[in-house]
N, C-alpha and C positions, 0 to 999 in steps of 0.2 A: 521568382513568381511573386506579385506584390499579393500582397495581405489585403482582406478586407474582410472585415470584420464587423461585428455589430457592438456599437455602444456599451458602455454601462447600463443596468437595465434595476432598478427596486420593483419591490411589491404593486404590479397593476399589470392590468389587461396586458399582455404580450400578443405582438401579429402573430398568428400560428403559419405564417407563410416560412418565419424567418427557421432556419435550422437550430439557432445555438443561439443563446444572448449570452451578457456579462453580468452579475448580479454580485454584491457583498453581501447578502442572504446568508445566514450561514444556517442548517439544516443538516441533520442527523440521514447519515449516505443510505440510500436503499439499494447498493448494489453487491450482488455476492463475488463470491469466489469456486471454480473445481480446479482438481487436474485430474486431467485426460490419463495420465501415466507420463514415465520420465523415458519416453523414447526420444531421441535429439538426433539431430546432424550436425549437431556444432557442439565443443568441449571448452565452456568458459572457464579459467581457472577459479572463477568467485563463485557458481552456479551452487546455489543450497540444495542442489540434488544432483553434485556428481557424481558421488558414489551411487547411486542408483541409477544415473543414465550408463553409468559406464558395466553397471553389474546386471548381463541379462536375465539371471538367474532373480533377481529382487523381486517379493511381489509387489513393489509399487512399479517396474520396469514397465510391462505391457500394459499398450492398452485398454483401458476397459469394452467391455459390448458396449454399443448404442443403445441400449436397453438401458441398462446401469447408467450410464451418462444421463436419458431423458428424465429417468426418474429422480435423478439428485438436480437435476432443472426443475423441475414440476415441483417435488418438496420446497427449493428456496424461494420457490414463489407462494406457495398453497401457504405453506407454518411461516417463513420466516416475511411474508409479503416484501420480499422484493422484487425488485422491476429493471434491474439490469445486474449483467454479470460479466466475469472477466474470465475467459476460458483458456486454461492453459496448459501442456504439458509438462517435461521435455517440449517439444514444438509442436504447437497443436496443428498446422497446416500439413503435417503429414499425417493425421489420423484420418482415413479413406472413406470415415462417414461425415466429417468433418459439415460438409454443404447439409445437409441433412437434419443434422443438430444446430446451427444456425435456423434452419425452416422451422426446428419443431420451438425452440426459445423465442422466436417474432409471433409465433401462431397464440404460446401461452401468456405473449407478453411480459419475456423476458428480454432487455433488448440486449444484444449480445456484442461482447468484443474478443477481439483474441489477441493473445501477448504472443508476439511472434518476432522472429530474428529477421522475415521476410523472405531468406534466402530460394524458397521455395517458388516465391510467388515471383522469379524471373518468370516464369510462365506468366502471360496475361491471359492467358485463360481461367487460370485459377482465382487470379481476382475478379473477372466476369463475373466467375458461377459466385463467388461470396457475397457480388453486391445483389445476385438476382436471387438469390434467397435469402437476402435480409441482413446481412452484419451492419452494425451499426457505425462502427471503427474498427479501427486496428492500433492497438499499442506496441509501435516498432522498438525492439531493444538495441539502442544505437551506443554498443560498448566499445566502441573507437574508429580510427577513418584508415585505411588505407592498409598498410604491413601491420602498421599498431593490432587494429581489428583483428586481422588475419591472425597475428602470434599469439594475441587474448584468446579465440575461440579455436585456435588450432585449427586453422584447417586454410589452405593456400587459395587467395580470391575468392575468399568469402566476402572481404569486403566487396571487389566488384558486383556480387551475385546481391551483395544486398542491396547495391544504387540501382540495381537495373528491378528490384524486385519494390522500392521505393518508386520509381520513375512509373511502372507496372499500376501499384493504387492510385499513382494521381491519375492515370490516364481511367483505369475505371472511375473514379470520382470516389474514392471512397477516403473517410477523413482521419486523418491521421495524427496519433500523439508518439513524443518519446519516452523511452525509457534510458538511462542510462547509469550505471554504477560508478562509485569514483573510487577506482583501482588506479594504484598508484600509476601507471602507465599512460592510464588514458588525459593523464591532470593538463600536460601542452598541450591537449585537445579540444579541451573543452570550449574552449571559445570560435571554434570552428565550427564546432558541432551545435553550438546554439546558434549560429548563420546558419548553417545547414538546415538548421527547423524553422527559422523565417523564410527560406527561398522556397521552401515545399511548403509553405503554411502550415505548417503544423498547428493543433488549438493549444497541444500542451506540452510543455517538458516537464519529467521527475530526474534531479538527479539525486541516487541513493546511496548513503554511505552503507560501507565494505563492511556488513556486520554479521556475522557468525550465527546466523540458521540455521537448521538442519544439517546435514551434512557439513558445515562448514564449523559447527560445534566440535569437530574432534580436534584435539590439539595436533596444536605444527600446522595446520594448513596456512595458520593467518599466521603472518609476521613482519617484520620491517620493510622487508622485501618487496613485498606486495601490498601492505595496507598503510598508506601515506598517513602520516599526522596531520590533526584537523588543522594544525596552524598552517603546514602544508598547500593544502588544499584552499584555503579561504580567498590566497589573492586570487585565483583562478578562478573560483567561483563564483567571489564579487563580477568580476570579468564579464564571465560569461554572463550570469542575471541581469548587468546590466543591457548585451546585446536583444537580449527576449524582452525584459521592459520596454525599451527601443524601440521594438519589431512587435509591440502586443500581444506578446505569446507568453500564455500562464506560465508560470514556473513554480516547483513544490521542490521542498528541500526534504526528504527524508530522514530520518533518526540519527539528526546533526544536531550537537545543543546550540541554542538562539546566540547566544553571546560570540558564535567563532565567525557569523557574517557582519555585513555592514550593516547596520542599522538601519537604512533604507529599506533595506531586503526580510527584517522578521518579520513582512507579513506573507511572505513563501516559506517561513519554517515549520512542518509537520512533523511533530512526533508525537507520542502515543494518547496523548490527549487531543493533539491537535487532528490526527487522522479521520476521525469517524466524520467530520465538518465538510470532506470533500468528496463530493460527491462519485469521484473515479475511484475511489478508493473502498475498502470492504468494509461489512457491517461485519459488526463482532460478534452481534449473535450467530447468525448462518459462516461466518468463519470457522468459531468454534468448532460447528456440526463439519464443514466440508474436510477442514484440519484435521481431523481423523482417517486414522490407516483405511480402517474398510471402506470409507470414502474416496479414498485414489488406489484401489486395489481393480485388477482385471475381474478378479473372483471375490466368490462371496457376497451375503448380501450388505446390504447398510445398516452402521448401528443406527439405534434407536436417538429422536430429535433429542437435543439440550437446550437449556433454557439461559438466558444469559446471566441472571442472575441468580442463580443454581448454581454455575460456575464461577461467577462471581463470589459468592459470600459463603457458600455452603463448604469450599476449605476450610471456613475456620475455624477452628477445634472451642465451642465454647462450654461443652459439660464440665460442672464442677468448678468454672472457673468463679473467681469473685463477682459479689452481687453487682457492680454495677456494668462490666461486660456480660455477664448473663443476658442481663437486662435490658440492655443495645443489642444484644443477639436477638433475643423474642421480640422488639422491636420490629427488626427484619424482616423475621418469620413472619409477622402478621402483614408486613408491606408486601413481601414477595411469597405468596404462600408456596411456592414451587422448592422452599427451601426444606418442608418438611424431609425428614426421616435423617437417616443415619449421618453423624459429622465425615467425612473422607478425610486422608491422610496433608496433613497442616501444609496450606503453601503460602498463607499469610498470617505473621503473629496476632495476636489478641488487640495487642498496643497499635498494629497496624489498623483494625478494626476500629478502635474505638479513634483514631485520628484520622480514618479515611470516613466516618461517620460526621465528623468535627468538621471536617473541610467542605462538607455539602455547601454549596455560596447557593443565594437566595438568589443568585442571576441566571442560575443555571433550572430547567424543568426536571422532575425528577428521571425521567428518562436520559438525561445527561448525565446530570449525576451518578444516574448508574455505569452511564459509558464512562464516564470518569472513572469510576469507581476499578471499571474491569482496567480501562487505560495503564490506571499506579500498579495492576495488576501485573500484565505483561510487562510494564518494567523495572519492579521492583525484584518480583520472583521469579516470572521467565530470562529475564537477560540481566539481571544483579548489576541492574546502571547504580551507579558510587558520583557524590558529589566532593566537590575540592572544598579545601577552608575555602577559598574565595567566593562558594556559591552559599555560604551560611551568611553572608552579608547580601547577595544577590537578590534585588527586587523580581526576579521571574522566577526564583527556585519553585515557586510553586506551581508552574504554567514548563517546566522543562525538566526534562527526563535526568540530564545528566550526561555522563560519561558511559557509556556502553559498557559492563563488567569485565567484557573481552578486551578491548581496545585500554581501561583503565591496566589491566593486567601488563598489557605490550609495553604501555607509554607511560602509563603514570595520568594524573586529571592533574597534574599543574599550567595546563595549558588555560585554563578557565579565567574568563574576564567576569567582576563581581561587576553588574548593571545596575548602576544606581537611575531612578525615577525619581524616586522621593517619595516613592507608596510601594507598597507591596500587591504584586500582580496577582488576583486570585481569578481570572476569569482565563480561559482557553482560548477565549475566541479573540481577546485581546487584539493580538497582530492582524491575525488571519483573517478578522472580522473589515479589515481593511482591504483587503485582498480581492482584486476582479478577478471570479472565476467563472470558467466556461458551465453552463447550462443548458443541456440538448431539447429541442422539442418535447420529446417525450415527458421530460421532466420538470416542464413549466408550473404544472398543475401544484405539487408537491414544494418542490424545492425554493421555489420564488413568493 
């Protein structure tokens, strides 16, 4: 199927005939994130919530009422004003109100997507009803082709059930992105698989490195076995970026450090600073809030909203500390009053504070900076990404995350190439600020 696509597109009047343009705009994401619950038909071995697909008993297992879903729609739009989201379970196409909740996110102006394996929607019926009440896309998880597929998700012609369930949305007309993980298995694949999303026009591909979420946090799951070394992974990857370059279909690298692709390509590298820029991707405030249990629980009601920068800053333990982090602390307070009351249990040091204050760049607005802020967060303290000597001479150390804590642990960070520029990179947008990406109608207004 040839590609046709619209332009590069900057800041001016857009035809509101056209679906999608291409914009280097870069703009802070207004889209959220739920899950439905971790019901599935498919057993990926990477999936951050296997043990809870597989355990019926979990309360994150079943799905929630439709009640409970509309209302954690309604909230990330009301508090967190977002304007699109990404709904997913376990596989949200088998949750039976499914069509429903789609109607009710188009009605509040939420525009809605679902992360889905496909497998389901061999039925063309089912993509009928998605398009007539409103989905906006579908993010297909295309985690290998053929037996590959099948052995990864466990389950025999799944791959088949997913080309006929691909074949299914193009005939509804409904537009379709990838997803795909780079598990060691899938890596001779890869370059097939980004032909594969040229022939179906896909707008976008993620491919996401193997990294230790949720359930995939308990030791022994990850190992040699299964999680390829980035040096591994790179010629393939180069590979494949360049067939999507080729074929004009976005491409985003997830929580892979910049230095293990070609240089052509850092302007598709996202990680934790670079994520909030892309507009498919979640906003960190309404994360925070969906990322909680009572959040993807069948029962129970919803905690109470969070603030992002409550979450942000309010770990840091600064009573009694020396007068000049004191002092950078009540700074805060008075920026973010939401910081008032009691310190919470330390998840970033002092010295972390007073350097993650230091790094504010005058390029960034201060709502960036705060995304930044939480960015060093998640992965300094959530995933203990570790840098090589090589990255203490690295002109991007300051624009890239690193070595994943997990993955340093497996392999070691001597995999690490030190980038010389000849300045030191202090902005985020850096690469990415190069990067044509996709821009839906809806979000001309906003984002361009």
């Amino acid at each position: 199927m040839a590609a046709n696509k619209p332009a590069l597109t900057q800041k001016f009047v857009v035809d509101p005939a056209l679906d999608f343009v291409k914009t280097t705009t870069r703009t802070i994401t207004r889209r959220g994130v739920m899950w439905l619950g971790q019901t599935c038909n498919i057993r990926c071995h990477f999936c951050y919530f296997l043990d809870r697909i597989n355990s019926t008993d979990h309360p994150e297992h079943a799905f929630m009422t439709i009640e409970k879903a509309k209302r954690i729609c309604s909230t990330l739009v009301d508090v967190y004003d977002n304007n699109a989201i990404d709904i997913q379970g376990g596989e949200p196409t088998l949750f039976r109100h499914i069509n429903e909740l789609v109607e009710h996110c188009r009605t509040i102006g939420l525009m809605p997507t679902l992360i889905t394996n496909a497998i389901a929607l061999q039925d063309l019926r089912r993509c009928v009803a998605l398009k007539d009440t409103g989905i906006r896309d579908l993010l297909v998880s295309v985690q290998g082709l053929d037996d590959t597929y099948d052995s990864i998700v466990g389950v025999k012609g799944a791959s088949l059930k997913q080309r006929h369930g691909l074949e299914n949305i193009i005939k509804a007309g409904i537009p379709i992105r990838f997803n795909s993980v780079l598990s060691k298995p899938i890596l001779p694949q890869l370059e097939r698989i980004a032909q594969l999303a040229v022939d179906v026009n896909a707008r976008v591909v993620n491919f996401l490195a193997f990294n230790p979420f949720e359930d995939q946090q308990i030791a022994g799951k990850r190992n040699a076995t299964n999680v390829p070394r980035y040096s591994e992974v790179s010629p393939y990857l180069n590979a494949a970026m360049d067939i999507l370059a080729n074929g004009n279909v976005e491409c985003n690298v997830r929580y892979f450090p910049i230095c293990m692709v070609a240089e052509r390509h850092r302007k598709s590298m996202f990680n934790f600073q670079q994520l909030p820029y892309d507009v498919h991707e979640w906003d960190y405030g309404s994360w925070s809030w969906t990322g909680q249990q009572p959040q993807r629980m069948k029962l129970g009601d919803c905690s109470p909203v969070s603030d992002l920068a409550k979450e942000t800053y309010a770990p840091i333990q600064y009573k009694g500390a020396a007068k000049p982090i004191a002092d950078a602390a009540r700074k805060l307070v008075m920026k973010y009053p939401g910081l008032r009351g009691p310190a919470r249990k330390v998840h970033m040091s002092v010295s972390k504070l007073l350097q993650a204050k230091s790094d504010h760049s005058t390029e960034l607005s201060p709502k960036e900076n705060l995304y930044r802020d939480n960015a060093r967060l998640r992965s300094t303290q959530h995933c203990r990404y570790q840098y090589d000597r090589a990255c203490n001479t690295c002109d991007l150390r300051r624009i890239c995350d690193g070595f994943h804590g997990d993955y340093a642990a497996l392999f070691g960070t001597d995999e690490a190439k030190g980038v010389q520029l000849g300045k030191q990179v202090d902005n985020p947008k850096y690469f990415i600020g190069e990067q044509e990406k996709v821009v839906e109608k809806e979000d001309f207004e906003w984002a361009l």
